[in-house]
C-alpha positions in Angstrom: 69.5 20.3 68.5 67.7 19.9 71.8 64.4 21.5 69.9 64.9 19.0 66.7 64.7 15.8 69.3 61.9 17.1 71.2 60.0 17.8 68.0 60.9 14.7 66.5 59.5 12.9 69.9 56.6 15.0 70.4 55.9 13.8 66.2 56.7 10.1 66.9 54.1 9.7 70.0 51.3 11.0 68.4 51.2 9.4 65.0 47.8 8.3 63.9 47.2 6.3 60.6 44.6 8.7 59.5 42.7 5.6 56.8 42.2 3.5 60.5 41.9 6.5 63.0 44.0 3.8 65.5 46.9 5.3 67.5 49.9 3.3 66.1 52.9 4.2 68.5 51.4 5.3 71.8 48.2 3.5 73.6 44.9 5.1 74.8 43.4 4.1 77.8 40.4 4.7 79.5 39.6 4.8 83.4 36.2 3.5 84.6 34.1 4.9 87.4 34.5 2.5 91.1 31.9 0.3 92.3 30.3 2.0 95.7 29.9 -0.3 98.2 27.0 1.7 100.2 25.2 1.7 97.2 25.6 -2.1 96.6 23.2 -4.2 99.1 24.2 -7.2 97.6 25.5 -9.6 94.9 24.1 -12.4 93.0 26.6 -14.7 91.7 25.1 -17.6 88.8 27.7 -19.9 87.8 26.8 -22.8 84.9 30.1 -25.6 86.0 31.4 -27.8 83.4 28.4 -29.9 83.9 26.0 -27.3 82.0 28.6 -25.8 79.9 31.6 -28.1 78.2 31.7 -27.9 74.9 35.1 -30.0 74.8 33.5 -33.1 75.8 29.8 -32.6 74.6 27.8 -30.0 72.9 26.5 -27.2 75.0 23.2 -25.9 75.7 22.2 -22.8 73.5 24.1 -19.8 74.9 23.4 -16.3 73.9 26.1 -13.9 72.7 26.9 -11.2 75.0 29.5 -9.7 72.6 32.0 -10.6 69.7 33.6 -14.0 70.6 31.6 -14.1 73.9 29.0 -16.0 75.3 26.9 -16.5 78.0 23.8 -18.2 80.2 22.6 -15.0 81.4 21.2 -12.1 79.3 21.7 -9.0 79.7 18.4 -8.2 81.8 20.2 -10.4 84.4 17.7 -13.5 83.8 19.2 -17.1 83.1 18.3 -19.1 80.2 18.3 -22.4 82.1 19.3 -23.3 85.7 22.7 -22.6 86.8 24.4 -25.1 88.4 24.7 -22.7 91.5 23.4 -19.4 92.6 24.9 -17.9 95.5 23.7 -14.6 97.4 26.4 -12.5 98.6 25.8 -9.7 101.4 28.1 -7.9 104.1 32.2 -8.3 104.3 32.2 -10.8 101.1 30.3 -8.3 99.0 32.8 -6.0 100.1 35.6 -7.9 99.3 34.2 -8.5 95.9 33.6 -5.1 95.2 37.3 -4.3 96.4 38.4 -6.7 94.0 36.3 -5.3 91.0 37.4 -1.9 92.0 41.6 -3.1 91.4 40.7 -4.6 88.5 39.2 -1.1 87.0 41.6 1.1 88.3 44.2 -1.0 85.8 44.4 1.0 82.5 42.9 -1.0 79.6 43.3 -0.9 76.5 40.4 0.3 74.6 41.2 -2.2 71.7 40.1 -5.8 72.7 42.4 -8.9 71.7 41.0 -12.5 72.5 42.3 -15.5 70.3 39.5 -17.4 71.8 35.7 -17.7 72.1 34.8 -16.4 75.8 32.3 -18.6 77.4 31.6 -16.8 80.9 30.6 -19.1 83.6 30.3 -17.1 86.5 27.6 -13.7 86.0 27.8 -11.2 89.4 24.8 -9.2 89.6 25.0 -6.3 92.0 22.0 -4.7 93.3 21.3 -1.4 94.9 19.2 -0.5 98.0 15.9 -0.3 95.5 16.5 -4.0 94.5 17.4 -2.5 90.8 20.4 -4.0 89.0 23.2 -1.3 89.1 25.8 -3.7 87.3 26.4 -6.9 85.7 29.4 -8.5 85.4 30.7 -11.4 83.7 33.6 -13.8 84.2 35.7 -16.4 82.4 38.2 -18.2 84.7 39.3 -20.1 81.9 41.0 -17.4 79.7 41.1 -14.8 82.8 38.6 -11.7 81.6 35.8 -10.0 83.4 33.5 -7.8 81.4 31.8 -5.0 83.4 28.2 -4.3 81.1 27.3 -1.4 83.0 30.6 0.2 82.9 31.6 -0.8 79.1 34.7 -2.2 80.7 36.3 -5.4 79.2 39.3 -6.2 81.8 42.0 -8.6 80.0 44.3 -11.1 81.8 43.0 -10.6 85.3 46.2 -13.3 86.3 48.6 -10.8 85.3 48.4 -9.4 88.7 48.8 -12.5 90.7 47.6 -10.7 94.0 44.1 -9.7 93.1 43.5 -13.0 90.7 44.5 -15.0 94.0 41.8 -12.9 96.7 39.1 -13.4 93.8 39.9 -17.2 93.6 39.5 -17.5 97.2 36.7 -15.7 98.0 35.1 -17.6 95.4 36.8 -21.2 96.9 35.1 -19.6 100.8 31.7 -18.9 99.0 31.8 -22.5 97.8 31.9 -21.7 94.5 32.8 -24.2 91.2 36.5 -22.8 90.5 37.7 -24.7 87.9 40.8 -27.3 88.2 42.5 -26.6 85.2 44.1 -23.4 83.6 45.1 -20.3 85.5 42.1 -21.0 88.4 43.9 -24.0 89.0 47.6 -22.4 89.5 46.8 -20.5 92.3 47.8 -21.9 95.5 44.9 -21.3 98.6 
């Protein structure tokens, strides 16, 4: 009896539609590699406000597509294609508490299916640089519908507010770096 329900279990977790090759009943996940801080000298950070980029309330300036349903002011050789509204050079403890953050965020297991209902437009682009000046990883992030997507890495990270601790450290480092946080959505929820 014992050996039927343990077959029958070891059956149910592994069943894969064999037309789709998707995993049906269980998940797979995949673990990225941690941002080095040595190796990291520093951080640019480009953000394009609601002043450059609100397509609500007016039409906004050609964007280029980074992904499916994503878009951005910065391709992906790290150059902008117009003048953010800030750009912000980040060096020494804040760089290290940046890369601390980015590190939590890829030690969460991630599905390696992406679901958005909505098209991403990422205001804020990190670039991190190593100790040659060469661009060792670029991330993007939406504030708006809480996703950072690592390019180097291949790491989309979804709902970056479902752990409340680390979305509230990377809203205010961003708030003591003066950067635009916007005053609506999740940004706007967190109390610093």
């Amino acid at each position: 009896m014992i050996y039927i329900l343990f077959l029958l279990t070891g059956l149910s977790c592994g069943t894969i539609d064999k037309k789709s090759g998707v995993d049906n009943l269980s998940h797979s996940f995949k673990k990225y590699l941690p941002i080095g801080k040595q190796k990291i000298i520093k951080i640019e950070l480009f953000i394009a406000d609601t002043s450059l980029i609100d397509p609500v309330h007016r039409n906004p300036p050609p964007l280029i597509q980074i992904a499916p349903d994503a878009w951005s002011f910065i391709d992906s050789s790290g150059h902008p294609i117009f003048n953010p509204t800030q750009k912000i050079s980040i060096k020494d403890s804040v760089k290290n508490a940046l890369i601390d953050i980015f590190n939590k965020y890829l030690e969460i297991p991630q599905d390696t299916t992406i679901a958005t209902a909505c098209s991403i437009l990422y205001r804020h682009v990190f670039i991190l640089y190593d100790s040659k000046g060469q661009k060792d990883e670029q991330i993007y992030l939406c504030l708006d519908c809480t996703k950072l997507d690592f390019r180097k890495r291949h790491a989309f990270i979804q709902f970056l507010d479902n752990d409340k601790t680390q979305f509230a450290r990377l809203i205010a480092t961003l708030k003591e770096l003066g950067a635009y946080v916007p005053n609506y959505g999740p940004a706007a929820m967190i109390n610093n």
